[in-house]
C-alpha positions as CSV (number, residue, x, y, z in Angstrom):
1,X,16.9,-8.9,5.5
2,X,14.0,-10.6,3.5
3,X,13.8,-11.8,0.6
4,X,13.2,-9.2,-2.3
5,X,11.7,-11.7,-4.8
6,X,8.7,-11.4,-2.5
7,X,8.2,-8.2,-3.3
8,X,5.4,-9.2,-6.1
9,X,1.7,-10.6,-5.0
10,X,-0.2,-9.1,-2.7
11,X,1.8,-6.0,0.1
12,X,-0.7,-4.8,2.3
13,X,-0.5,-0.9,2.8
14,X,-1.6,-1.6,6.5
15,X,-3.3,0.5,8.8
16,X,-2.3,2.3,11.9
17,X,-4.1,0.9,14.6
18,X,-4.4,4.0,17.6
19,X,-6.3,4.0,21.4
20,X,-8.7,6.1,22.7
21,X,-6.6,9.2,23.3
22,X,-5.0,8.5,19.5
23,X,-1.9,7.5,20.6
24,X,-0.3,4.5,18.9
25,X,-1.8,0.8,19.7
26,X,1.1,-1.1,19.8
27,X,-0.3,-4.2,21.0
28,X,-3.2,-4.2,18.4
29,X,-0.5,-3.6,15.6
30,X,1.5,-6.2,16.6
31,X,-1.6,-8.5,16.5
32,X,-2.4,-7.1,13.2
33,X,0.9,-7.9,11.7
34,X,0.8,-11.4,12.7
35,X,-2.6,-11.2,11.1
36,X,-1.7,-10.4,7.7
37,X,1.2,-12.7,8.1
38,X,-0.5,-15.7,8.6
39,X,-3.2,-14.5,6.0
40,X,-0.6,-15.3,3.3
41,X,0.5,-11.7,2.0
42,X,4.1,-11.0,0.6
43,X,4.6,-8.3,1.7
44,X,4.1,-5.4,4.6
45,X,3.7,-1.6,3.6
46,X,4.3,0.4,7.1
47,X,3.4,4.4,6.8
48,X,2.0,4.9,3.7
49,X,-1.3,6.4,2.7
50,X,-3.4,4.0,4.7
51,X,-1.4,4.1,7.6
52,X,-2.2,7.7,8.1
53,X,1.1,8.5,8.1
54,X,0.5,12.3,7.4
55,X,-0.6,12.6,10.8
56,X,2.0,10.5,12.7
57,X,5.2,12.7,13.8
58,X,8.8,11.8,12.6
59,X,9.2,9.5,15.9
60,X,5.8,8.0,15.5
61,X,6.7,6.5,11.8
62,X,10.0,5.5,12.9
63,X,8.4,3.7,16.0
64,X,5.8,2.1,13.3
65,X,8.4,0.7,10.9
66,X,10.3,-0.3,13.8
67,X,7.8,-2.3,15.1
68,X,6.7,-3.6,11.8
69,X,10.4,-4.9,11.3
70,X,10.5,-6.5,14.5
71,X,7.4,-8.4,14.7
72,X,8.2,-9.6,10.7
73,X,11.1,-11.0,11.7
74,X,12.6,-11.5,8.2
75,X,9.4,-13.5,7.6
76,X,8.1,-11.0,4.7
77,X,9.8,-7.5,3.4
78,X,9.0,-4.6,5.2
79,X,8.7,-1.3,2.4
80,X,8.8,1.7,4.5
81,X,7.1,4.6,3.5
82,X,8.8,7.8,2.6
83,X,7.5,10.9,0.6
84,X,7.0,14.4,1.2
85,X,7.2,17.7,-0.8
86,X,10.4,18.5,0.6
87,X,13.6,15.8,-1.2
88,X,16.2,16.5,1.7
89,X,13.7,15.6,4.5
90,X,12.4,12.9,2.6
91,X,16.3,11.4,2.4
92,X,16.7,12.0,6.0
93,X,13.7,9.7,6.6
94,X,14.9,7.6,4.2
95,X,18.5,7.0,6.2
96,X,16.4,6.2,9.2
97,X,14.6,3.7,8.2
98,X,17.6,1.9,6.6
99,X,19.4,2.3,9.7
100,X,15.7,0.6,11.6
101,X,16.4,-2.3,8.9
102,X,13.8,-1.9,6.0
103,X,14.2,-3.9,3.0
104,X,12.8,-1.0,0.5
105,X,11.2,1.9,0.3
106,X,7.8,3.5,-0.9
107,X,7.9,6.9,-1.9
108,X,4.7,9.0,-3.0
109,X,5.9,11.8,-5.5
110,X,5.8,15.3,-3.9
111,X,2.8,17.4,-3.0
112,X,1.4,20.3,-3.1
113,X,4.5,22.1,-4.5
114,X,3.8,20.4,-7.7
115,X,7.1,20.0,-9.6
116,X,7.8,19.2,-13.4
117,X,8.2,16.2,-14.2
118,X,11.9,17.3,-14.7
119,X,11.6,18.4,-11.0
120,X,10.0,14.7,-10.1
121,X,12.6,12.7,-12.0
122,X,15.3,15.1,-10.6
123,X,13.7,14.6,-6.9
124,X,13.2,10.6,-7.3
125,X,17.0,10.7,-8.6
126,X,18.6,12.3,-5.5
127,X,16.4,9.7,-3.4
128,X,18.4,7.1,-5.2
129,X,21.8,8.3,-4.9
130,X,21.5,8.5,-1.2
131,X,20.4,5.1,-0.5
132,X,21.2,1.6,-1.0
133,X,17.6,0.6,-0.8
134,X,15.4,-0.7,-3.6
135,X,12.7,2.4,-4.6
136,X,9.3,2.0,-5.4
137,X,8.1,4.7,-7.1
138,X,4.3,5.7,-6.0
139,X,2.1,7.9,-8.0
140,X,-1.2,9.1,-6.9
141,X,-1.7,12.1,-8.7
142,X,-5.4,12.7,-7.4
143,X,-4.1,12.7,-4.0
144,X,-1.0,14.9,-4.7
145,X,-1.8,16.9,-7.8
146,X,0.8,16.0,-10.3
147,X,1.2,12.5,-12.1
148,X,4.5,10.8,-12.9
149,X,4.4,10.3,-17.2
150,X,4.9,7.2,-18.5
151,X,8.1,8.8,-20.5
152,X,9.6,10.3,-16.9
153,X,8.9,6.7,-15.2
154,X,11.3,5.4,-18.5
155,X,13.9,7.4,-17.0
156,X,13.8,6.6,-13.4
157,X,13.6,2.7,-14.1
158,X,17.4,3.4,-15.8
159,X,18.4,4.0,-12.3
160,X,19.7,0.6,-10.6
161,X,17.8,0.8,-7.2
162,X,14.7,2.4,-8.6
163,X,12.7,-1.2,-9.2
164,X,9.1,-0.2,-9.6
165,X,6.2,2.0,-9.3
166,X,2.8,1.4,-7.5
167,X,0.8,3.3,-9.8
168,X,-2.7,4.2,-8.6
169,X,-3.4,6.8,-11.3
170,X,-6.5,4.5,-12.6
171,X,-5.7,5.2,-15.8
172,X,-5.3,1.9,-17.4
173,X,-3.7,3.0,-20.7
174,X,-1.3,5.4,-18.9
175,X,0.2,1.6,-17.0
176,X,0.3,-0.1,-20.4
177,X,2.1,2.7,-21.7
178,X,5.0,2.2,-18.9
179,X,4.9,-1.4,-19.5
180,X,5.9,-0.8,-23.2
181,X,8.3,1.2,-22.2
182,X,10.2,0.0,-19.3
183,X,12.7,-3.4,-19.2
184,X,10.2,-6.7,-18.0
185,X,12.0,-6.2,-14.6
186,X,11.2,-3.3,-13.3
187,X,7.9,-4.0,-11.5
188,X,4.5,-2.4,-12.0
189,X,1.9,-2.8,-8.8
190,X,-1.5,-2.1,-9.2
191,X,-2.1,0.9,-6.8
192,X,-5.8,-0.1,-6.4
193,X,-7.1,-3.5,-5.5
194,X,-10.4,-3.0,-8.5
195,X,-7.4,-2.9,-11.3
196,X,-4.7,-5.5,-10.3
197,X,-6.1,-8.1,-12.8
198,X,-6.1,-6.0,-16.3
199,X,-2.5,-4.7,-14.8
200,X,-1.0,-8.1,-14.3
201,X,-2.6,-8.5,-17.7
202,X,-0.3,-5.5,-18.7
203,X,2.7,-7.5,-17.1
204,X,2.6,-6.2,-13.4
205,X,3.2,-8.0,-10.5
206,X,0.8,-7.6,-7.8
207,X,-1.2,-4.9,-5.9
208,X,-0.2,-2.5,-2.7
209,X,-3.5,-3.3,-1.4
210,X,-6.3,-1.6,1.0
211,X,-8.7,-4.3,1.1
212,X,-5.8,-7.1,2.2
213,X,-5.7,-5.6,5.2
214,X,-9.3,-7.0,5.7
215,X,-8.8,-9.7,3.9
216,X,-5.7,-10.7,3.7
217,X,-6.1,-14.2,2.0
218,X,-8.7,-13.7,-0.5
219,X,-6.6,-10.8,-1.8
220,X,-3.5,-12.8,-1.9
221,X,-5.2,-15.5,-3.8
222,X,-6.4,-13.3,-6.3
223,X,-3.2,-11.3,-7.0
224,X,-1.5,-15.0,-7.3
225,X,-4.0,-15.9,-9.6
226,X,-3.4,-12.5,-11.5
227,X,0.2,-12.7,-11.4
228,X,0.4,-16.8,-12.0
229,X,-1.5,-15.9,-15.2
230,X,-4.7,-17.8,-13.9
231,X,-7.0,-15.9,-15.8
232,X,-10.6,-17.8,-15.1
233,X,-9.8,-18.0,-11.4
234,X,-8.8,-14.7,-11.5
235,X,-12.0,-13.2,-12.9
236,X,-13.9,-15.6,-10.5
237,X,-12.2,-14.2,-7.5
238,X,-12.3,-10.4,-8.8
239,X,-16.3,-10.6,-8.9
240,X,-16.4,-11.4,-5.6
241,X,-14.2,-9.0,-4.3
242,X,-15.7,-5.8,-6.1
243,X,-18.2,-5.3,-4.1
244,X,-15.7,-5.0,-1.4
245,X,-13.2,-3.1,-3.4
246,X,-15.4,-0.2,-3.8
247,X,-16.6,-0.1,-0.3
248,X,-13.3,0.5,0.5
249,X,-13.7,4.0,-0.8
250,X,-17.2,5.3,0.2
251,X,-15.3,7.8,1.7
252,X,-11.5,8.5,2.1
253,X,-9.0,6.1,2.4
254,X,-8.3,5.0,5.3
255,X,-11.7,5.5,6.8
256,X,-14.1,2.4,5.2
257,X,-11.3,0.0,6.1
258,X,-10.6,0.7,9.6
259,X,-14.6,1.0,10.3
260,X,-14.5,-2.8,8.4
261,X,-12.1,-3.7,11.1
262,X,-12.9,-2.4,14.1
263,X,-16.2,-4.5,13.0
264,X,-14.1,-7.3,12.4
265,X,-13.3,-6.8,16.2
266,X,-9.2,-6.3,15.2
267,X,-8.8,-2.4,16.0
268,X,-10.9,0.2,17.6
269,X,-12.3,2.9,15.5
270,X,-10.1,5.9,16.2
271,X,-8.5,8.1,13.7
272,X,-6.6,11.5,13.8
273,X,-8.2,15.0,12.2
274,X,-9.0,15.7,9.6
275,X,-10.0,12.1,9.2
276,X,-13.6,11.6,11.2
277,X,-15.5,8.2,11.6
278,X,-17.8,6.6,8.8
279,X,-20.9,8.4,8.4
280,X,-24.0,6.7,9.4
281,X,-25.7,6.4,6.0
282,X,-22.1,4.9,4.7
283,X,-22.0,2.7,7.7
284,X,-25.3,1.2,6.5
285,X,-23.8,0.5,3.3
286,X,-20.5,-1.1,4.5
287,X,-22.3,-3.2,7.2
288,X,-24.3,-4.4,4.2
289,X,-22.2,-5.0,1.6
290,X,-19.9,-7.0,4.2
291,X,-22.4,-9.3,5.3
292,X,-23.8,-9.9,1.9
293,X,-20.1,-11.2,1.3
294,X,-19.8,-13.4,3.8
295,X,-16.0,-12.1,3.9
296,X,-16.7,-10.1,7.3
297,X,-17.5,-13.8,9.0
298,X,-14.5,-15.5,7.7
299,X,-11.8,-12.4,8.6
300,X,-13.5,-12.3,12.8
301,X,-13.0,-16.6,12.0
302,X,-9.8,-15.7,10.8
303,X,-8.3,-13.3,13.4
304,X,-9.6,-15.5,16.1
């Protein structure tokens, strides 16, 4: 088991490396683990939005934590992902990855169904009760349609294992107003890398980051800086990532990123349908912004 205090920084929401034939590249993400290891993140998000976990089965996730866990080896948490419009399936998903050895969970509020936000606290409730493992709540309401309140977050954080939220609503008032209102620790990630600085301003802790899995040191120094209260380095560091930060979404999540890294030489270029590859114009645009950084160099340096 690692060591929960690292769950703060800079957690990589990494990618799911696949072949040719879209099966699972288990070498590549044991390579890429070690990757973001040694490029000084705190922690590892397996299965969640970036991972394309929507398209992996039940067996495929499991094998993807798994893996994740093993290669780790204690060294940094593991936060499994866990979500889905349906709670009991959800809390059977849950129960195997606690059995596989996660040290947390990630769990995206239900889709499609779109509950109350009685329905989300009661759902997020009945998550806690059958687990053991620290919660973090995730809330992405322009992925899934509904957005967990600042008031219903209140309530959840009163529940022992729920410890935090990744909120990635962009809505920078919405995060001060949980900040008011939960206890200092329950902790607040930045659910997108262009707002972990006025969030740690708010009193967050870190990011559950895209662009780390790119560049996993620069994005660890800046959320350290953020966090550290560092303010001037912070701002420094946050200028030159924004141009990276919103290539990241020229088109949808995870798309940019794994076209940034199968340039980077790391992964090949495969996804699953829906998802298709980069389109030309936008591959223009990455290409450039990346080598105007510099930061495509120094991750190929890096992973070599």
């Amino acid at each position: 088991m690692a060591n929960l205090n690292q769950l703060q920084g800079c957690g990589t929401a990494i990618i799911t490396p696949f072949q040719h034939d879209e099966s699972i590249d288990e070498l590549a993400l044991r390579r890429f683990i070690e990757f973001q290891i040694t490029g000084g993140v705190d922690f590892l998000v397996a299965c969640g939005t970036t991972g394309e976990s929507v398209t992996l089965s039940e067996e495929e996730q499991a094998r993807v934590v798994a893996l994740t866990i093993e290669v780790a080896k204690g060294r940094v948490p593991v936060v499994a992902g866990a979500g889905g419009y349906n709670t009991r399936e959800v809390i059977e998903k849950i129960h195997r990855y606690e059995a596989l050895g996660a040290d947390a969970i990630l769990s995206v509020t239900p889709y499609y169904n779109k509950p109350t936000q009685e329905g989300l606290y009661q759902h997020y409730r009945a998550l806690a009760e059958a687990t053991s493992l620290p919660i973090i709540l995730y809330s992405v309401q322009g992925r899934t349609g509904v957005n967990l309140e600042p008031a219903t977050v209140a309530r959840l954080a009163e529940i022992e294992n729920i410890i935090g939220i990744k909120e990635a609503s962009g809505n920078i008032t919405q995060i001060g107003e949980i900040a008011a209102l939960v206890n200092s620790d329950f902790k607040i990630f930045a659910g997108d890398d262009s707002v972990v600085l006025p969030v740690a301003a708010l009193g967050g802790v870190g990011v559950i980051s895209v662009a780390s899995n790119l560049l996993p040191r620069p994005v660890s120094d800046l959320a350290h800086a953020c966090v550290a209260g560092r303010y001037e380095e912070a701002r420094k560091l946050h200028r030159q990532l924004t141009p990276i930060f919103k290539a990241m979404f020229i088109e949808s999540n995870p798309i940019p990123v794994k076209a940034a890294l199968a340039m980077s030489g790391l992964i090949e270029e495969v996804y699953r349908l829906p998802l298709v590859p980069l389109s030309a114009a936008n591959r223009v645009k990455l290409e450039q912004v990346l080598a105007e950084s510099g930061f495509l160099a120094k991750a190929a340096q890096a992973i070599s």
